[in-house]
The first five atom37 places (N, CA, C, CB, O) and aatype in JSON, in Angstrom:
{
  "aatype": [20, 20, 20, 20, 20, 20, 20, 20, 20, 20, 20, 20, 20, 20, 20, 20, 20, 20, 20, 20, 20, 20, 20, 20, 20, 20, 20, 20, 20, 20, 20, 20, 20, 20, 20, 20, 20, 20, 20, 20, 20, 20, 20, 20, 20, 20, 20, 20, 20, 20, 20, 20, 20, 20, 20, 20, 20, 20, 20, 20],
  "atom_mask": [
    [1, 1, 1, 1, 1],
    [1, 1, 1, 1, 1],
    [1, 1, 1, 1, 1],
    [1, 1, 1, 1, 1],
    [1, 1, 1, 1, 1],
    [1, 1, 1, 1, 1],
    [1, 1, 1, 1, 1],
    [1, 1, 1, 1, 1],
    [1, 1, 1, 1, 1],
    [1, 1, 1, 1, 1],
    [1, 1, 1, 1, 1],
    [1, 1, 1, 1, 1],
    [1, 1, 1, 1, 1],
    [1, 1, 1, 1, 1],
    [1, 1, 1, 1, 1],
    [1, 1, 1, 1, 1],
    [1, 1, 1, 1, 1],
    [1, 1, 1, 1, 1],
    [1, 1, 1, 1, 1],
    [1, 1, 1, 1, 1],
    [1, 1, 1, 1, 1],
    [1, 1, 1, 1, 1],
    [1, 1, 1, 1, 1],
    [1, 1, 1, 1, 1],
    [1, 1, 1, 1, 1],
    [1, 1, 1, 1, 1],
    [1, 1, 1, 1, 1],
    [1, 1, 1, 1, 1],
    [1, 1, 1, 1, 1],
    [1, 1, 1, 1, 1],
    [1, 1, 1, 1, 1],
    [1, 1, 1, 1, 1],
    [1, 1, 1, 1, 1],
    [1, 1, 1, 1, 1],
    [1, 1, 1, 1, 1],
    [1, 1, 1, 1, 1],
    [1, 1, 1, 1, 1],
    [1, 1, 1, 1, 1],
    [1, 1, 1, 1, 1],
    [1, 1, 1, 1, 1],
    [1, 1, 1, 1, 1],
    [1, 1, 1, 1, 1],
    [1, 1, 1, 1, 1],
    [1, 1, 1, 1, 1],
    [1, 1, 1, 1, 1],
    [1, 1, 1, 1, 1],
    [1, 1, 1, 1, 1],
    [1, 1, 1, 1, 1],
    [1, 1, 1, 1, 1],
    [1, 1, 1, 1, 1],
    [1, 1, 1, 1, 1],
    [1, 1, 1, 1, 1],
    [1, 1, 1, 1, 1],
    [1, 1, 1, 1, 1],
    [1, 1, 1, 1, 1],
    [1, 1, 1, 1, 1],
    [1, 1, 1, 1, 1],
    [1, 1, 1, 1, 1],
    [1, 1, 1, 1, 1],
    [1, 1, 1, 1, 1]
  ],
  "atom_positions": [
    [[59.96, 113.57, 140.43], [61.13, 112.88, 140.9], [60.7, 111.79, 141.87], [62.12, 113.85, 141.56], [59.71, 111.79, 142.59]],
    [[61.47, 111.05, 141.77], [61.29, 109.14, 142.35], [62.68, 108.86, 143.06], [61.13, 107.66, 140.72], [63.82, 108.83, 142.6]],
    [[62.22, 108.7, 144.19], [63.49, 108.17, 145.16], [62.61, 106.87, 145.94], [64.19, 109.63, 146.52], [61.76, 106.8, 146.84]],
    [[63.24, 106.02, 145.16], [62.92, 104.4, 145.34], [63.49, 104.25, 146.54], [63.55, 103.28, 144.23], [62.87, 104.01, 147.57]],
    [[65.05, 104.43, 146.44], [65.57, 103.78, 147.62], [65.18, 104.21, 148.92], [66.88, 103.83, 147.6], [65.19, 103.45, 149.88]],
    [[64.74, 105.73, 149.01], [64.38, 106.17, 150.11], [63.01, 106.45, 150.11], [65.09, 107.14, 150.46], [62.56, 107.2, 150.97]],
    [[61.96, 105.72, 148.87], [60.75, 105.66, 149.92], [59.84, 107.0, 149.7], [61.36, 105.62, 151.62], [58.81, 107.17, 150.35]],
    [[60.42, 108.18, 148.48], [59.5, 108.95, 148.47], [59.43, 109.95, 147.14], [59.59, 109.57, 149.68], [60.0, 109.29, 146.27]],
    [[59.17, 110.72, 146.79], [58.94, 111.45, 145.84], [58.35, 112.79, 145.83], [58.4, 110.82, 145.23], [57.96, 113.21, 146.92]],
    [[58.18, 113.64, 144.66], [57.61, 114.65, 144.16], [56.53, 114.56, 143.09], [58.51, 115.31, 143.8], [56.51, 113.63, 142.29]],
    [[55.75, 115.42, 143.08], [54.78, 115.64, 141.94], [54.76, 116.93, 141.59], [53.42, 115.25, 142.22], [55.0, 117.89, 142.32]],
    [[54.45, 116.95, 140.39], [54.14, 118.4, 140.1], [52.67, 118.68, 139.39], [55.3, 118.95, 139.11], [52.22, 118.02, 138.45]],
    [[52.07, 119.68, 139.97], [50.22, 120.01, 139.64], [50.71, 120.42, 138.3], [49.08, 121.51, 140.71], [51.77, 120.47, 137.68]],
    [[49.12, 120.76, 138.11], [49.23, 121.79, 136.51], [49.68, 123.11, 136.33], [47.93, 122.06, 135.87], [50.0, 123.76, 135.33]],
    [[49.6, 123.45, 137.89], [50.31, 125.01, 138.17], [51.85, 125.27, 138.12], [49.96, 125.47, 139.65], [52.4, 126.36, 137.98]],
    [[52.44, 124.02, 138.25], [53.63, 123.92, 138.12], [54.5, 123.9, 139.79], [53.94, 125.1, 137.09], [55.69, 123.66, 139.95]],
    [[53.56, 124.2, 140.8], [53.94, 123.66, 142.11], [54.32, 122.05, 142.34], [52.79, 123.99, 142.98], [53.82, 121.12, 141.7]],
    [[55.08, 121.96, 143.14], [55.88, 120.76, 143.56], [54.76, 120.36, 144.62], [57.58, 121.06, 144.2], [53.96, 121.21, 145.03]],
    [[54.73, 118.97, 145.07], [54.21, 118.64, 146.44], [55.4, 116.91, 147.0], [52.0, 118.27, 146.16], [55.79, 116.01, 146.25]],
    [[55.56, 117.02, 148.06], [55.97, 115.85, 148.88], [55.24, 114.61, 148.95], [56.05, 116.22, 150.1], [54.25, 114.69, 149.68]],
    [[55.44, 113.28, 148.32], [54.69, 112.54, 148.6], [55.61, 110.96, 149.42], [53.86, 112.46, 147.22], [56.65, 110.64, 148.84]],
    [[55.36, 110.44, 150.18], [55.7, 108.87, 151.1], [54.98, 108.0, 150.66], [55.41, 108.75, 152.7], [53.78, 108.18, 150.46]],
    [[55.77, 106.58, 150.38], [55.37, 106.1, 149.96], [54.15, 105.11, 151.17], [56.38, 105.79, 149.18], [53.44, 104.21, 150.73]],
    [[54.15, 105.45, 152.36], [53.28, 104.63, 152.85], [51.95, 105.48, 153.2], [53.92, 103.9, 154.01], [51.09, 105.21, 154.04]],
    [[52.02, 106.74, 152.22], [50.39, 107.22, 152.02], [50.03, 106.56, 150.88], [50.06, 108.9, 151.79], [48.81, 106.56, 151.05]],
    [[50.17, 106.06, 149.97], [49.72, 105.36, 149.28], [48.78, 104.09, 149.55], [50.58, 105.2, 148.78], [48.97, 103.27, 150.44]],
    [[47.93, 104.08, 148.79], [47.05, 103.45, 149.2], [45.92, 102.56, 147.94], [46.49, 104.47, 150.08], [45.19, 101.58, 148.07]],
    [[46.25, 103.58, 146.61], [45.48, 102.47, 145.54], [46.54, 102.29, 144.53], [43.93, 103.05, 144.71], [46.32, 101.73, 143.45]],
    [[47.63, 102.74, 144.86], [49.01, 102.44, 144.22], [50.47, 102.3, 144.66], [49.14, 103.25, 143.48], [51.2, 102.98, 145.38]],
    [[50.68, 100.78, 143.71], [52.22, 100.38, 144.3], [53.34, 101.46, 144.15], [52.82, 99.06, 143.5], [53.61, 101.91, 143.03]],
    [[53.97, 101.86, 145.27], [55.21, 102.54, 145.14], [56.0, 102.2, 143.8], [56.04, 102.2, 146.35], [56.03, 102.91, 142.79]],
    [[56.41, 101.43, 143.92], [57.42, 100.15, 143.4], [56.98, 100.64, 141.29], [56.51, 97.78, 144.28], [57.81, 100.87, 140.41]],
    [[55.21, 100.62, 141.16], [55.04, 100.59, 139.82], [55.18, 101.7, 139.37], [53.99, 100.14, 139.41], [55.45, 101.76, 138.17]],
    [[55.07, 102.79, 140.03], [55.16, 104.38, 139.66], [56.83, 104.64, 138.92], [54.94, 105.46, 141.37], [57.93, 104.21, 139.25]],
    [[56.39, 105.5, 137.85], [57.5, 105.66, 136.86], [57.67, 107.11, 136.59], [57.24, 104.88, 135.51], [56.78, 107.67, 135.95]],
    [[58.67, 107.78, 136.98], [59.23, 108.66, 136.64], [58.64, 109.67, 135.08], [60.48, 107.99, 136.66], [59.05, 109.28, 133.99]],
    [[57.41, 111.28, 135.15], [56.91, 111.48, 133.86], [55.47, 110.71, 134.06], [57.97, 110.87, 132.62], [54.6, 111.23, 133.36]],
    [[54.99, 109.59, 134.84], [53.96, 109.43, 134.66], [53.02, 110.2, 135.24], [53.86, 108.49, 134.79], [53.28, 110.82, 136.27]],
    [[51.47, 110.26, 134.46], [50.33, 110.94, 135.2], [49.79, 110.39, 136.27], [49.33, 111.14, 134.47], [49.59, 109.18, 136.37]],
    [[49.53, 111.19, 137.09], [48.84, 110.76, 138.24], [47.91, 111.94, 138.69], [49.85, 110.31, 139.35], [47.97, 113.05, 138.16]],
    [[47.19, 111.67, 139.54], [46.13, 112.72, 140.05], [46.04, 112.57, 141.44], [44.67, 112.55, 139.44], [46.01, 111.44, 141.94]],
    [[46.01, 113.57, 142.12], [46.09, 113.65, 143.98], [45.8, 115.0, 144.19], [47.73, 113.3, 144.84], [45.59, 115.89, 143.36]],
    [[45.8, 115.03, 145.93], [45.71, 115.94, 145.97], [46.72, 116.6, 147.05], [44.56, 116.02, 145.98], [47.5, 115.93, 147.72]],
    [[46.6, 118.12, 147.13], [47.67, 119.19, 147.56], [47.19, 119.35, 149.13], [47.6, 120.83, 146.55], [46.19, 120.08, 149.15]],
    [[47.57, 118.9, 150.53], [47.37, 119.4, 151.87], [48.74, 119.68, 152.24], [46.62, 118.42, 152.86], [49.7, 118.94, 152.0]],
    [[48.79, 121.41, 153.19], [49.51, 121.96, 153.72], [49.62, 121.15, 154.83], [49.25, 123.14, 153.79], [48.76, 120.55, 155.47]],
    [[51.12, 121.26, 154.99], [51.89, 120.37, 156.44], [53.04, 121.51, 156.99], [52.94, 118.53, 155.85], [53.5, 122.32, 156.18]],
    [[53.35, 121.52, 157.97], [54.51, 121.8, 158.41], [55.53, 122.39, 157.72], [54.87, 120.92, 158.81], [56.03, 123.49, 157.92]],
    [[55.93, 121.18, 156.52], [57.13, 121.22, 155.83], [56.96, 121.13, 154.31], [57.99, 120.17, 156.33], [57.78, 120.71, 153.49]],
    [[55.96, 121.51, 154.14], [55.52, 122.29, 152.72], [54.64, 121.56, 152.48], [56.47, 122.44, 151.45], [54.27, 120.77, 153.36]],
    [[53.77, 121.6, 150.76], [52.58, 120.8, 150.3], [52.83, 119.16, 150.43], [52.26, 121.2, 148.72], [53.97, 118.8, 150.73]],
    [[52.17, 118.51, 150.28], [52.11, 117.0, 150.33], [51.24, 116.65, 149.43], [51.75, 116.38, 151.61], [50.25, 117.33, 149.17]],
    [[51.49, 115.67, 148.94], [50.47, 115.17, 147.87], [49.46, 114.11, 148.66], [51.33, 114.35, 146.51], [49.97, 113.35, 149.48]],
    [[48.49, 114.07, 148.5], [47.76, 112.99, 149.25], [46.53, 112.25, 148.42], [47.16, 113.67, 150.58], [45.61, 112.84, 147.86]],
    [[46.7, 111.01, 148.48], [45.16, 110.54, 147.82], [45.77, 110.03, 146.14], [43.71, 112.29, 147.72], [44.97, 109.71, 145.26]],
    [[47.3, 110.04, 145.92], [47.84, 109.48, 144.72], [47.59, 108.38, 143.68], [48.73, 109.26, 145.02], [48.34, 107.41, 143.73]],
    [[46.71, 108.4, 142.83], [46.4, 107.54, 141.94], [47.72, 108.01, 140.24], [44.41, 107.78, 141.77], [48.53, 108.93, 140.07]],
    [[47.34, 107.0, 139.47], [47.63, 106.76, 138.75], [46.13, 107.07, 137.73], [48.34, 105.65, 139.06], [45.01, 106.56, 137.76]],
    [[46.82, 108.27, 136.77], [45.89, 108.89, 135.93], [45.02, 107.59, 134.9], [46.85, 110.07, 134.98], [45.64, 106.57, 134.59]],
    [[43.77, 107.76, 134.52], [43.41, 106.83, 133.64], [43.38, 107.71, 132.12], [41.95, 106.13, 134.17], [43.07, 107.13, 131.08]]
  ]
}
């Protein structure tokens, strides 16, 4: 799930866990190009307020 207007999203691993991702951790990919279903690869760090995705690319 993709929430443009507010800037943030979800992913889901291969395990089928969810993680939190902002769009100003991004860093080798535009918020803006990410599409809803696409692959990507990152990774899972514990926070506070559940997993976070961190390190978000766009799968090759």
């Amino acid at each position: 799930m993709i929430s443009p207007d507010r800037g943030f999203g979800f992913v889901r691993g291969d395990d089928g866990s969810e993680a939190f991702f902002h769009r100003t951790e991004l860093t080798t990919v535009d918020f803006d190009s990410l599409e809803e279903g696409e692959s990507v690869t990152f990774e899972v760090v514990d926070s506070p307020k559940g997993p976070r995705a961190r390190n978000l690319q766009k799968a090759v």
